[in-house]
C-alpha positions as CSV (number, residue, x, y, z in Angstrom):
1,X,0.0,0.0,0.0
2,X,1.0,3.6,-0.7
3,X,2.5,5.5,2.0
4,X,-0.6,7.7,3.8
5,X,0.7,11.5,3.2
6,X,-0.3,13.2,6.9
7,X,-0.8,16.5,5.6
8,X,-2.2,19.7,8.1
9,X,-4.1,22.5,7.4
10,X,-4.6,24.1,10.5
11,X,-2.3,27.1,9.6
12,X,-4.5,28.0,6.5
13,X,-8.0,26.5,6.9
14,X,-7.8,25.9,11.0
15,X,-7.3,29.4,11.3
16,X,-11.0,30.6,9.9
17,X,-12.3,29.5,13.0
18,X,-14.6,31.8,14.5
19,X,-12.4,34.1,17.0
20,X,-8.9,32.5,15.8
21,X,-6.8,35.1,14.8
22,X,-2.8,33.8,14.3
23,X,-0.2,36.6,14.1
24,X,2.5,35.4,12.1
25,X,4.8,34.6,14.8
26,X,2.0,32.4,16.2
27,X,1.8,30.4,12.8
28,X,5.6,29.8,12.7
29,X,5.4,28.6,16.6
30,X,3.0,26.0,15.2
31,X,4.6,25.4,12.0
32,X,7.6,23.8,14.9
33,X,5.0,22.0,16.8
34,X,3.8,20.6,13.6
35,X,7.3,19.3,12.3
36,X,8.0,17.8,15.9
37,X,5.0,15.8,15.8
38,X,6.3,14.8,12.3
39,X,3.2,15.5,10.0
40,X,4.4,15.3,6.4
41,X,2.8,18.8,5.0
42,X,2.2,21.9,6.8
43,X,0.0,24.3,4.5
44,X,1.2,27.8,5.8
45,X,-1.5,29.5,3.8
46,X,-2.3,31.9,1.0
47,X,0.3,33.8,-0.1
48,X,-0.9,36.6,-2.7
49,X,-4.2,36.7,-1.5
50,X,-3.3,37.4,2.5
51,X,-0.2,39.7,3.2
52,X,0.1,37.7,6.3
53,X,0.3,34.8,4.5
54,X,2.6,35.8,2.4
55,X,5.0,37.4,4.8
56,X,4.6,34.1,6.4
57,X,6.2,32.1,3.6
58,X,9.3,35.1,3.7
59,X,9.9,34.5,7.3
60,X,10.0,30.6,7.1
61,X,12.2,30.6,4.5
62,X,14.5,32.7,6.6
63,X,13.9,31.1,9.5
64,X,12.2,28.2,9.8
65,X,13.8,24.9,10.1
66,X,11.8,21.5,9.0
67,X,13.6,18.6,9.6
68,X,10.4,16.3,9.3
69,X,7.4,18.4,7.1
70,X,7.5,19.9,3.7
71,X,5.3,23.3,3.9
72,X,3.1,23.9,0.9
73,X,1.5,27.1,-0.3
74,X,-2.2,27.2,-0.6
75,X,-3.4,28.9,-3.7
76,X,-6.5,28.8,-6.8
77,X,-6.4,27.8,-10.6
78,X,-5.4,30.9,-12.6
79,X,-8.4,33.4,-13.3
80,X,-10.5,33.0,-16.0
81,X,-10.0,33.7,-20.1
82,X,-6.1,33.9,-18.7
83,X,-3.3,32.4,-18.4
84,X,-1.3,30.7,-15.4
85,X,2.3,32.2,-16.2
86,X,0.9,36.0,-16.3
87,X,-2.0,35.4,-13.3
88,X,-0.4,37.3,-10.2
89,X,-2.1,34.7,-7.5
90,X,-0.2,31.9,-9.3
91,X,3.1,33.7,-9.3
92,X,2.8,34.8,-5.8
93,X,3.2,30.9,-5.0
94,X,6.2,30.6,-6.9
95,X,7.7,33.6,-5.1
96,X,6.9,31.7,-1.8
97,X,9.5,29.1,-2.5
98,X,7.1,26.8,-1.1
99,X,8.0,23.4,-3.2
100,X,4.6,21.6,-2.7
101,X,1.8,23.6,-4.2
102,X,-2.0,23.1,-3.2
103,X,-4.4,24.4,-5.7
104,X,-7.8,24.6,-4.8
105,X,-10.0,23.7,-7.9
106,X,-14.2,23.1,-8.8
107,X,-15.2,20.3,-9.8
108,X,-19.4,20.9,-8.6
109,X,-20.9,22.3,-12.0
110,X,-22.9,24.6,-10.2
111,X,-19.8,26.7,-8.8
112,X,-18.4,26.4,-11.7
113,X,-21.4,27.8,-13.8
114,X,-23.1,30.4,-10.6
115,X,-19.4,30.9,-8.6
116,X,-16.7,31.3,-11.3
117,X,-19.6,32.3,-13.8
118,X,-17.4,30.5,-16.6
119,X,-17.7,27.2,-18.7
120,X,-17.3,23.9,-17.9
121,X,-14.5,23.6,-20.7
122,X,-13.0,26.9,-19.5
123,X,-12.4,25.3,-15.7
124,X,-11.2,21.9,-17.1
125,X,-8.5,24.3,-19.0
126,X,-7.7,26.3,-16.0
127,X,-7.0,23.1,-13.9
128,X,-4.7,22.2,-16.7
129,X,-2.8,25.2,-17.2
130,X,-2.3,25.8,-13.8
131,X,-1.0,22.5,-12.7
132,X,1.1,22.3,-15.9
133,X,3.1,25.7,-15.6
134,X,3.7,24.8,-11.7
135,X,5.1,21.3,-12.5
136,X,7.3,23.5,-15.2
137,X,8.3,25.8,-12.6
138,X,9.6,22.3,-10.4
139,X,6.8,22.4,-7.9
140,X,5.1,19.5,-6.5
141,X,1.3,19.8,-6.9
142,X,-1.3,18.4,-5.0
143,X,-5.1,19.4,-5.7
144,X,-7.9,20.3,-3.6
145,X,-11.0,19.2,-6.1
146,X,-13.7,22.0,-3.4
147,X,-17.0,20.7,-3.2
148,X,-16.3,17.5,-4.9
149,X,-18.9,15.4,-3.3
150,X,-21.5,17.5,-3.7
151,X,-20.8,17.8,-7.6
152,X,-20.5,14.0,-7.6
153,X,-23.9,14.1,-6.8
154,X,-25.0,16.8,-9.1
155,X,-22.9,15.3,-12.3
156,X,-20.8,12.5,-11.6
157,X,-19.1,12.6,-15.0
158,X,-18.0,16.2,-14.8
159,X,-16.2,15.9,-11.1
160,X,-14.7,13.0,-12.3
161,X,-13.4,14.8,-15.4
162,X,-12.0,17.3,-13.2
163,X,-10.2,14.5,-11.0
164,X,-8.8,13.1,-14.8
165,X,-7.6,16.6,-15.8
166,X,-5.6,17.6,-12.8
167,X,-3.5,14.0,-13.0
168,X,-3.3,14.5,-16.3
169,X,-1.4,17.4,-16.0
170,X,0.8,16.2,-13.5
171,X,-1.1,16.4,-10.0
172,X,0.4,13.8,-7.4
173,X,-3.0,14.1,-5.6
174,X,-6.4,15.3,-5.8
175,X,-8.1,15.6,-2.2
176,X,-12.1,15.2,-2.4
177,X,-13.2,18.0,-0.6
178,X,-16.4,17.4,1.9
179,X,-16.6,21.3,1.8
180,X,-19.9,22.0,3.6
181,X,-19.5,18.7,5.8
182,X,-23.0,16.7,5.1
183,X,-21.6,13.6,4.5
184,X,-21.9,10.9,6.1
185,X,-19.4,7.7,5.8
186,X,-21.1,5.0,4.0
187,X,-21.6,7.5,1.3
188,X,-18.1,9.0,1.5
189,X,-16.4,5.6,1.2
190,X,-19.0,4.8,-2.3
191,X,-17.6,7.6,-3.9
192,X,-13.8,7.3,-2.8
193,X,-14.6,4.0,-4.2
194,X,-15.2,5.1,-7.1
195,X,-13.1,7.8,-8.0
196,X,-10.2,5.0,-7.3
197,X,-11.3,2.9,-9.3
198,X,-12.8,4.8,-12.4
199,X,-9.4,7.8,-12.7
200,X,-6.9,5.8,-11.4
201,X,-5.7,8.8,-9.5
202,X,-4.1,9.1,-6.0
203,X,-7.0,10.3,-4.1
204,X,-6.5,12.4,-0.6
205,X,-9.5,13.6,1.9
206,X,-10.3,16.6,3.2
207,X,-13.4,17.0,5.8
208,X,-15.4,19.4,7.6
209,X,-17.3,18.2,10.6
210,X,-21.0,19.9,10.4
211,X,-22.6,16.8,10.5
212,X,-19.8,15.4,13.3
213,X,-18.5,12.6,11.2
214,X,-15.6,14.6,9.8
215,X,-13.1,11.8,11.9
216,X,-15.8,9.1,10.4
217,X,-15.8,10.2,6.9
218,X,-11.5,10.3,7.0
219,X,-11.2,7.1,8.3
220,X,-14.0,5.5,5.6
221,X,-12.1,7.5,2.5
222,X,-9.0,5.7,3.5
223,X,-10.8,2.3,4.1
224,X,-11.6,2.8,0.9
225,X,-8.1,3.8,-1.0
226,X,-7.5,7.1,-0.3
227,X,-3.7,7.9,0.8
228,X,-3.6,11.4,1.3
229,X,-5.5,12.7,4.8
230,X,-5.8,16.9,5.7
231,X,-7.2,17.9,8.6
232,X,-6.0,20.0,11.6
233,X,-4.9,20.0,15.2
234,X,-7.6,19.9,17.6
235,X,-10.0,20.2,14.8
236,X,-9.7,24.0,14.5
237,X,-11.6,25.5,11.3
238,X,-14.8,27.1,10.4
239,X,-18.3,26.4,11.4
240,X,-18.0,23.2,13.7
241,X,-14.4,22.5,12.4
242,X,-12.4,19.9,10.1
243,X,-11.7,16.6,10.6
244,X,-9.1,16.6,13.8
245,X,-5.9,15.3,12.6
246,X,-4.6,13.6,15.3
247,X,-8.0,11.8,16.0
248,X,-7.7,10.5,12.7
249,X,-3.8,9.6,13.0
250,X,-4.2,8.0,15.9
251,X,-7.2,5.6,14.9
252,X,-5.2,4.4,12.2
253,X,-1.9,4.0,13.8
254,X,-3.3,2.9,16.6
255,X,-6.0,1.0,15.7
256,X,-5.5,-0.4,12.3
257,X,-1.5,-0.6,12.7
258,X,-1.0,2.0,9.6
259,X,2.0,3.9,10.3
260,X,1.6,7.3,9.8
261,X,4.0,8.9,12.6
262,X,7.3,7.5,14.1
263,X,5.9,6.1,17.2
264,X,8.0,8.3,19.5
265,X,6.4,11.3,18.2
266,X,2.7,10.4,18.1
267,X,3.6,9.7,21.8
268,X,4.1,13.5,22.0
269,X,0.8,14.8,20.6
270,X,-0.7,15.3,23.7
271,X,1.9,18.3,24.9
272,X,1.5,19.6,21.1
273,X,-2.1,19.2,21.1
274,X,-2.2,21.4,24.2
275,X,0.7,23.5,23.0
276,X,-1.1,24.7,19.8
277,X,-4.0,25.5,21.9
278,X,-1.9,28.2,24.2
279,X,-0.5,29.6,20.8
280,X,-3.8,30.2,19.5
281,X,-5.8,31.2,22.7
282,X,-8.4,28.4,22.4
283,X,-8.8,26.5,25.5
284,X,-8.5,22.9,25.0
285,X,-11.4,20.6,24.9
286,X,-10.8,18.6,27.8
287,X,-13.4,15.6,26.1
288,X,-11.1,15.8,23.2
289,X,-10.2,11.9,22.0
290,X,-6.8,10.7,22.9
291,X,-5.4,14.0,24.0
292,X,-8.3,15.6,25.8
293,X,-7.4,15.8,29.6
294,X,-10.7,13.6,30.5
295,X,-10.1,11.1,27.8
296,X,-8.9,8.7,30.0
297,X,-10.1,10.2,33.4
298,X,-12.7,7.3,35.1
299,X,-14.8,8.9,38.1
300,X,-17.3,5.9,38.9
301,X,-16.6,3.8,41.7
302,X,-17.1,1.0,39.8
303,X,-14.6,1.5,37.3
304,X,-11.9,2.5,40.3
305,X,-12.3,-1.0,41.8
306,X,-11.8,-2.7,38.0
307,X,-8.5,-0.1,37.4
308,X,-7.1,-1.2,40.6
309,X,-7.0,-4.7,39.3
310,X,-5.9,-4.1,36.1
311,X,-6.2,-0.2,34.0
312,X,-7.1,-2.2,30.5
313,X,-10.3,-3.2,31.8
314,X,-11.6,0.6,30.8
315,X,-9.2,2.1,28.3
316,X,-9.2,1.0,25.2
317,X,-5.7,1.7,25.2
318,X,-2.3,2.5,26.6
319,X,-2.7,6.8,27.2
320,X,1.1,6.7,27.0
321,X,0.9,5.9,23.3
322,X,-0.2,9.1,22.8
323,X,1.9,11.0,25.6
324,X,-1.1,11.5,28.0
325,X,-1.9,10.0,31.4
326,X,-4.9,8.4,33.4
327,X,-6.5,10.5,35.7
328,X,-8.6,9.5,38.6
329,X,-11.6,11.9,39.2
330,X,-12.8,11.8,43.2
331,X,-16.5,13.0,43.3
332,X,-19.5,11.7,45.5
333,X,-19.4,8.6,43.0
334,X,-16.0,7.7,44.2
335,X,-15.2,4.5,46.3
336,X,-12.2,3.2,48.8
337,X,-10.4,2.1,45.2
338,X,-11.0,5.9,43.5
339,X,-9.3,7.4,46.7
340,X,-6.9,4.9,46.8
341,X,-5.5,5.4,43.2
342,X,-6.1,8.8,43.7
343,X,-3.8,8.6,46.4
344,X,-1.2,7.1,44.5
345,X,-1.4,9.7,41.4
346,X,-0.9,11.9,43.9
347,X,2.1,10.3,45.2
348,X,1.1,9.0,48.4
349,X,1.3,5.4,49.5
350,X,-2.7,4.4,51.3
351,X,-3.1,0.7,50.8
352,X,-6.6,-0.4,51.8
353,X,-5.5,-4.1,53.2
354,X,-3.5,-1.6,55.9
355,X,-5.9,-0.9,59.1
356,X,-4.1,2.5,59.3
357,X,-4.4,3.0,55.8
358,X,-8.0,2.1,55.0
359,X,-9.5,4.2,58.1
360,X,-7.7,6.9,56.4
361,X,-9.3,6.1,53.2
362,X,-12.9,5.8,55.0
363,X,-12.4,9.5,56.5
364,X,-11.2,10.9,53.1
365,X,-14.0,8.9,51.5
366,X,-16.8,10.3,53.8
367,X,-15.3,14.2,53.7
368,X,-15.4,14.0,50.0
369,X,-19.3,13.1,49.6
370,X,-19.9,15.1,52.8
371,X,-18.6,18.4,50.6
372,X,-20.1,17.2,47.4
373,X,-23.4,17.0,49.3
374,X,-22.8,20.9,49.8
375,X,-21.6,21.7,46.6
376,X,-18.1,21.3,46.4
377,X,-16.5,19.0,42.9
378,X,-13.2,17.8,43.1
379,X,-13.0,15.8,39.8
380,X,-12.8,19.9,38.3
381,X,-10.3,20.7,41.5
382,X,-7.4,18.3,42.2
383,X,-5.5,20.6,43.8
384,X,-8.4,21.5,46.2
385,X,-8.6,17.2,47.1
386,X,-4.8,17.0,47.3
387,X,-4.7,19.8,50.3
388,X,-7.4,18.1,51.7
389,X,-5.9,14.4,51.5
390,X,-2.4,16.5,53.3
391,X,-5.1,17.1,55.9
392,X,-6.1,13.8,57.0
393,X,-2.7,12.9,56.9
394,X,-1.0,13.7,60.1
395,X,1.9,16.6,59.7
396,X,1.6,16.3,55.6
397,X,-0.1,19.7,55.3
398,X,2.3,22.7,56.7
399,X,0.5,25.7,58.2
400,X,2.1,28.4,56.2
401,X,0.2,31.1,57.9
402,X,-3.1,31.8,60.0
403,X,-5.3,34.3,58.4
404,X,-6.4,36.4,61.7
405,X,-9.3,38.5,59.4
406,X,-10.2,39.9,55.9
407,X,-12.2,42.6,54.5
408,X,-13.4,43.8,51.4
409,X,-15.2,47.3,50.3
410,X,-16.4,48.4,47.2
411,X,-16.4,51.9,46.2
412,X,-18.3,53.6,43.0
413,X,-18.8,57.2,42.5
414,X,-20.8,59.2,40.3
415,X,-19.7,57.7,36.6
416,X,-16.4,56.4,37.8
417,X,-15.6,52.7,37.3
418,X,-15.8,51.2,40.8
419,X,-12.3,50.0,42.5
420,X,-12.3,47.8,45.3
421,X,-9.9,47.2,48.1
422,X,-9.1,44.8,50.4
423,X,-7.5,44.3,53.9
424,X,-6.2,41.1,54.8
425,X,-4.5,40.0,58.6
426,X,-2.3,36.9,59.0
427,X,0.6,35.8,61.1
428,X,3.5,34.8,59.6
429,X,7.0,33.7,61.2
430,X,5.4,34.7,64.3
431,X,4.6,38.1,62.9
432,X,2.2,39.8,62.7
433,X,1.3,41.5,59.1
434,X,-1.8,44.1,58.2
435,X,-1.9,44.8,54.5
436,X,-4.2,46.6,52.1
437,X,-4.3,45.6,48.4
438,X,-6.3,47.7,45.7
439,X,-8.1,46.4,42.4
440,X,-10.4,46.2,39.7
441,X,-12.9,43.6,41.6
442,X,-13.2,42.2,45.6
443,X,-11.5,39.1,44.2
444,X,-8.3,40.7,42.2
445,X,-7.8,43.2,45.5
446,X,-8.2,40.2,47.6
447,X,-5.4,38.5,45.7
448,X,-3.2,41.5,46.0
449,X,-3.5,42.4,49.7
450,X,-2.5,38.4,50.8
451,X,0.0,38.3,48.5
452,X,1.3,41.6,49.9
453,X,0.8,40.4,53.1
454,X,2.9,37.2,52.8
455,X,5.4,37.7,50.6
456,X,7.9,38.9,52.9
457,X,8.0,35.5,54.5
458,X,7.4,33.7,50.9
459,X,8.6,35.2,48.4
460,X,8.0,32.3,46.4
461,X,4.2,34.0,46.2
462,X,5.4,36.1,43.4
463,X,5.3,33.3,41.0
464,X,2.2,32.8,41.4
465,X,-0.9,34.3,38.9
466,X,-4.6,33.8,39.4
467,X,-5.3,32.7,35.1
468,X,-9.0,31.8,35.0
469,X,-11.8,32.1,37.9
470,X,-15.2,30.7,37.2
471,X,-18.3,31.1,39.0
472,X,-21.5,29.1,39.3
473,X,-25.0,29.4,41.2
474,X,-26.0,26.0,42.5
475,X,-29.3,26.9,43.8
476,X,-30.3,29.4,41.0
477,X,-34.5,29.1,42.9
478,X,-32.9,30.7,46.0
479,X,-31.9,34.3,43.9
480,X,-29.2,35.9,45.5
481,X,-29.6,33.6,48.6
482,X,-28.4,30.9,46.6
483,X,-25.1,28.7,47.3
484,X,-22.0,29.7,45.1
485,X,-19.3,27.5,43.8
486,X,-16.0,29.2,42.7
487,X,-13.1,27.6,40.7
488,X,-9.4,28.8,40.5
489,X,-7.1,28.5,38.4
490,X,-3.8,29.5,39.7
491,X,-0.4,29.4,37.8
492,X,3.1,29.3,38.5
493,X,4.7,29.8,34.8
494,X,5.2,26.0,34.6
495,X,1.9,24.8,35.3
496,X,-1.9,25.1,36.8
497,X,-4.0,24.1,39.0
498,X,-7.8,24.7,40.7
499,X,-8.8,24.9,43.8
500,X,-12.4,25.5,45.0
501,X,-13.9,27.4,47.3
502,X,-18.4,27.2,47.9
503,X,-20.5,29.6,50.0
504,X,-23.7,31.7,50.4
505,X,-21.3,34.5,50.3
506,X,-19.7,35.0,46.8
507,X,-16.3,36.5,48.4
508,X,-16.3,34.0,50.9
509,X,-16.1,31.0,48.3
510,X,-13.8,33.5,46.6
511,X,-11.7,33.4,49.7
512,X,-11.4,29.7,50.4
513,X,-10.9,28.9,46.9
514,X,-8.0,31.6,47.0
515,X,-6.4,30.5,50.1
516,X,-6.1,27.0,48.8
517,X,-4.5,27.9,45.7
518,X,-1.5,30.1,47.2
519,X,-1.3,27.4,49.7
520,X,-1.2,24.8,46.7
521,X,1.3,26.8,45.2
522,X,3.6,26.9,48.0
523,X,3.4,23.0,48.9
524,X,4.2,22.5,44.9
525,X,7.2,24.3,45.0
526,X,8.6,22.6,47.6
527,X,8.8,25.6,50.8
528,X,8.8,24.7,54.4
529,X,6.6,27.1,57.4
530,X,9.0,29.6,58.1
């Protein structure tokens, strides 16, 4: 069988997602992450058409650095009634010095006809010129045939024409293009089928997900001879997205023993999938297949006791394959087994068959659905379950500081934007320290004044940044009587973590959940009570 070409468009068409917007220093980080994970073709873009694009191209010849991935330039047949050689589009990809070439092509009659507002015989000729005077020029070619399935429908002789004339000329592929993303599988695989079969051509895929089979629809063109797969990382791209790549890289590597990626780097797509995600400023989708941070997190009971005796018996694979890790999720669902394993994540040692050991359990056990019961989840706040495991576990928590009393007012006046600020008292090192800490919410000036407060004792507190805090009613009937949950997420330029804090009082919650993650922060790094 023909070797699969992995090829990734997230540069050009992952980035018209709704709200992703790449400088171009952002698309050469990824262009890196991409050739680490060893895909074979990075599309950068459209250069010509996009000045971004095109400066792009300038910078990566300068200096990027692909040791694994050959980038190719995205652009369209030449115009119209002209010619390829004199059509400014179809120079500015020979200026890019890109030396794969994607041209984006109709082959649906009706585009052809209502879009380009030409002839059928004129679009035939324009894939032909185009891909000729390239292959001239010593660029590789590869074709996108746009809204191929939907003009198989509409005139099945005509897209496969198209298919015939861009081999014809010299075309190493021609990806059908699932465009507006209705497919569904069984169909996609008849037509792949065909094509095959009928032009003899080397046929690629390229899918868009609006019916959520984009993964489906890959892996059924390639079931049925297509060796050429696009899509991009973590599914970015407009509308609901394209196919995720590394969904479909994994299945077949993984599954079907096709081998796409050298093993040791498909073993690293979790820290790129995540990677691309801080680059672009999407969060990532935690439910995300393989690389997602729940896809192999287990949180029944049930499933903790059958993990304890062997992890296979609910993952459908090894998480390492792909570089990620499996996660036990303590909620009121969890048993003696889901604390234990917990336990051990965590890095302690609690073995039930140990009288000491399981009582310990039982108490953690019985705190956890105690809290739950009130509101509190610790499968969203490990760090929040880890302090509290420290706590049942004689001498493993320090007591950095004792917080004496807090404070928070509120001030607006007139038009001005309201400022808050915020006095905090703790003893530290046997002092005493009063501190007042100003900002733009109760929260951000409670932050500031116990920081403030602390940080002569631990410096270490610096590090630390509040990233992300999330609030949610739990008893919504109650109005503003109701129960609030709050979630931190806390930093220290390396990683995160949440802690959570739930009250009547929206600062309280605030509080708590605040307190635990400074005190997080400072267990993680390793500082002793001073």
């Amino acid at each position: 069988m023909t070797d699969l070409h992995v090829y990734d468009t997230t540069l050009r068409d992952g980035a018209q997602q709704e709200g992703l917007n790449l400088s171009v220093t952002d698309k050469l980080a990824i262009a890196s992450h991409l050739d680490d994970l060893g895909v074979g073709y990075i599309e950068g873009g459209w250069p010509g058409a996009n000045p971004k694009d095109t400066e792009f191209f300038a910078r990566a010849a300068a200096d990027l650095r692909l040791r694994n991935a050959t980038l190719a330039a995205f652009g369209a047949t030449r115009r119209a009634g002209g010619t390829a050689e004199t059509d400014p589009l179809v120079r500015a990809l020979l200026d890019s010095q890109a030396q794969v070439v994607t041209l984006v092509a109709k082959s649906h009659v009706g585009h052809v006809e209502r879009a380009l507002r030409t002839t059928r015989e004129e679009n035939l000729a324009m894939i032909r010129d185009t891909v000729s005077f390239l292959r001239a020029e010593g660029r590789r070619v590869f074709l996108d045939a746009e809204h191929f399935f939907d003009g198989y429908r509409t005139d099945r002789l005509y897209a496969l024409e198209a298919v015939r004339a861009a081999v014809e000329s010299g075309a190493e592929v021609v990806a059908l293009c699932d465009t507006n993303g209705g497919l569904l599988p069984g169909e996609v695989g008849e037509v792949v089928d065909d094509v095959v079969r009928t032009t003899g051509a080397r046929v690629g895929i390229h899918c868009h997900n609006d019916t959520g089979c984009a993964v489906a629809n890959s892996m059924a063109a390639v079931d049925a001879g297509a060796t050429h797969v696009q899509g991009t990382i973590n599914g970015y791209g407009e509308r609901t997205g394209n196919a995720d790549l590394l969904t479909v890289v994994a299945n077949l590597q993984l599954k079907q023993g096709r081998e796409l990626l050298e093993p040791h780097r498909l073993q690293d797509a979790t820290r790129i999938a995540h990677a691309i995600a801080e680059v672009t400023n999407v969060p990532a989708y935690s439910r995300q297949p393989y690389v997602g941070s729940s896809a192999f997190a287990h949180k029944a009971g049930l499933h903790a006791s059958a993990i304890k005796v062997d992890p296979d018996l609910y993952q459908h694979l090894d998480p390492k394959n792909v570089g990620n890790d499996m996660r036990m999720l303590v909620s009121d669902m969890a048993g003696r087994a889901s604390i234990e394993l917990k336990s051990r994540e965590l890095g302690f040692t609690l073995d039930a068959a140990n009288e000491e050991d399981d009582a310990t359990l039982r108490r953690v056990l019985a705190a956890v659905k105690e809290k739950e019961l009130r509101g509190y989840t610790f499968d969203a706040a490990d760090a929040s379950f880890e302090l509290m495991l420290r706590r049942e576990l004689d001498g493993s928590l320090p007591a950095f500081f004792e917080v004496e009393s807090w404070r928070v007012i509120t001030d607006a006046r007139g038009d001005t934007e309201a400022l808050s600020e915020a006095t905090v008292k703790v003893r530290a090192a046997g002092e005493r320290h009063v501190e007042t800490g100003e900002g733009n919410g109760p929260v951000n000036a409670l932050d500031h004044a116990l920081r403030t407060a602390i940080a002569a004792t631990y410096p270490e507190v610096a590090e630390l940044e509040l990233i992300d805090y999330k609030v949610r009613i739990l008893d919504a009937a109650h109005g503003t009587d109701a129960v609030t949950r709050v979630l931190i997420e806390t930093s220290d330029g390396t990683t995160s973590w949440t802690t959570i804090g739930v009250a009547a009082n929206i600062l309280e919650a605030s509080w708590d959940a605040l307190l635990e993650s400074v005190t997080y922060g400072l267990v993680r790094a390793g500082v002793a009570p001073r």
